[in-house]
C-alpha positions in Angstrom: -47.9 4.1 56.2 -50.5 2.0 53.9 -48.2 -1.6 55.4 -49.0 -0.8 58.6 -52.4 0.3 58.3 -53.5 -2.7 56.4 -51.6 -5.4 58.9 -53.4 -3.4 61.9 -57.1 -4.5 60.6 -55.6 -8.5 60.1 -57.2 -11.0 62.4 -55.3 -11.4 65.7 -54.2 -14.9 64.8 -50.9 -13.4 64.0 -49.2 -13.4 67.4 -48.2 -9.5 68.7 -44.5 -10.9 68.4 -44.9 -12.2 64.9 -46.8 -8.8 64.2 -44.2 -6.2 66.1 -41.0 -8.1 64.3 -42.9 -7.8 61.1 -43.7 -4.2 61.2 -40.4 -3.1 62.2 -39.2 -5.1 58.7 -41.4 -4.3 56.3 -40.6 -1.7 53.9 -43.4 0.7 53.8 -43.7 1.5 49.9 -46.7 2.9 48.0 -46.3 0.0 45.5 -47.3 -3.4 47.3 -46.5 -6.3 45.2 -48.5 -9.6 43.8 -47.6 -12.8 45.6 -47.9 -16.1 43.4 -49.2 -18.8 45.2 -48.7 -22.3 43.6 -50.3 -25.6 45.1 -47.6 -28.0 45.5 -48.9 -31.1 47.1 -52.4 -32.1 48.0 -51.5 -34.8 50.9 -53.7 -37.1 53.3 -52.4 -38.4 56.7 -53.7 -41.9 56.3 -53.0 -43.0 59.4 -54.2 -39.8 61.5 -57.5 -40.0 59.1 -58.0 -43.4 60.3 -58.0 -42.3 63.7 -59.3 -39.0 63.9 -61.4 -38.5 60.6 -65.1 -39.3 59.4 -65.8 -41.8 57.4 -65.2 -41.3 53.4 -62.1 -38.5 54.2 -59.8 -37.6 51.2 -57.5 -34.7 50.3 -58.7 -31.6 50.0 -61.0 -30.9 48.1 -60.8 -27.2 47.3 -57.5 -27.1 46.6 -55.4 -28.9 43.5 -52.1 -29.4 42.4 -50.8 -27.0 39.8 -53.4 -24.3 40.9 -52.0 -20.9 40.7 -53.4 -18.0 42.9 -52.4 -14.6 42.7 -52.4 -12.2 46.4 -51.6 -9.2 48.0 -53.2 -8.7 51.2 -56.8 -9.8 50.1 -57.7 -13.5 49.8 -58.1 -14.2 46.1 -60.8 -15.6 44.7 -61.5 -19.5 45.1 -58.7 -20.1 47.5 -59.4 -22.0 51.0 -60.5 -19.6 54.0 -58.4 -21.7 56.2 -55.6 -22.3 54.3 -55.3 -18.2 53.8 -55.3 -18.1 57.3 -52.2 -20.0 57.3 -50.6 -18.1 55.0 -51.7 -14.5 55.0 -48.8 -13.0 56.6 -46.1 -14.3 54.7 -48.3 -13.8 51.8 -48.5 -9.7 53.1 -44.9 -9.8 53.8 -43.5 -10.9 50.6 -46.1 -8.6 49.2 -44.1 -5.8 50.9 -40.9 -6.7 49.5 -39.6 -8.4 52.9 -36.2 -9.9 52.2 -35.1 -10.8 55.6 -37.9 -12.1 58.3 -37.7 -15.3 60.1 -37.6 -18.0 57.5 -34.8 -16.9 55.7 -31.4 -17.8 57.9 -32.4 -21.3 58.6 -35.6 -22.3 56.7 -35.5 -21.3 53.3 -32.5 -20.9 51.0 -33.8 -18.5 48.2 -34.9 -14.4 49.0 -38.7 -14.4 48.2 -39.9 -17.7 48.6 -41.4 -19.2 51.0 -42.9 -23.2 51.5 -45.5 -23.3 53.4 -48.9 -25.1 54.0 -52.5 -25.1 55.3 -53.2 -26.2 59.0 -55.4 -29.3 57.9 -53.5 -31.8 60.5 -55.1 -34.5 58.1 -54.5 -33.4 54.7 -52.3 -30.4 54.4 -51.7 -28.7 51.0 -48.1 -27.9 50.9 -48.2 -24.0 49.2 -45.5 -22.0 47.4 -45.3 -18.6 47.9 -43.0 -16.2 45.5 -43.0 -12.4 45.3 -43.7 -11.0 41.8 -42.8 -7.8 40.3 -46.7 -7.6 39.1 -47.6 -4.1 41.1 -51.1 -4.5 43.3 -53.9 -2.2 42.2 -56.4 -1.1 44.7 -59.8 -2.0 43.7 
């Protein structure tokens, strides 16, 4: 019951019907899986930043192109607070060896991938996640 447990104590952003469809799905194992993480696109609404940004306002700059991050259901080290929040729960699903949720029938073609990216309405980093077959240790 170690899935379950550990999506109980996640913050309540993920919506109870997001959080019921994924518990039913995941596939409670006692060897939870890495997720890699890949930084795909650094990109800047120019027009919205015009609008809606300060003065000076670029792409993001905590996050690069290229970067590779490494996740189970802990953050990893150096990555974005708000972009994890964004991601964690496909991050912790994929982690769990989901192979059907709700991206794959209409979203994504490939099992264990998903695109995704950060909620920066002004510079979003486009994110790919992949599961791994790297097993998670508990620290």
């Amino acid at each position: 019951m170690r899935a379950i447990n550990i999506i109980q104590h996640y913050p309540n952003p993920l919506k109870s019907q997001l959080r019921n469809e994924l518990v039913k799905k995941i596939q409670v194992t006692d060897c939870m899986k890495k997720v890699k993480i890949t930084i795909l696109k650094t990109t800047f609404q120019e027009d919205l930043a015009k609008e809606f940004g300060v003065d000076g306002l670029t792409t993001c700059p905590l996050m690069k192109e290229g970067e590779v991050y490494y996740a189970d259901y802990a953050k990893p080290d150096g990555f974005c607070d708000e972009a994890w929040k964004a991601i964690y729960q496909y991050v912790f699903a994929l982690a769990h060896g989901v192979q059907e949720i709700w991206y794959y029938s209409d979203w994504i073609k490939t099992p264990g991938v998903a695109i995704v990216s950060c909620n920066d309405g002004l510079r979003p980093v486009i994110m790919k996640l992949e599961a791994t077959d790297i097993e998670s240790k508990d620290d």
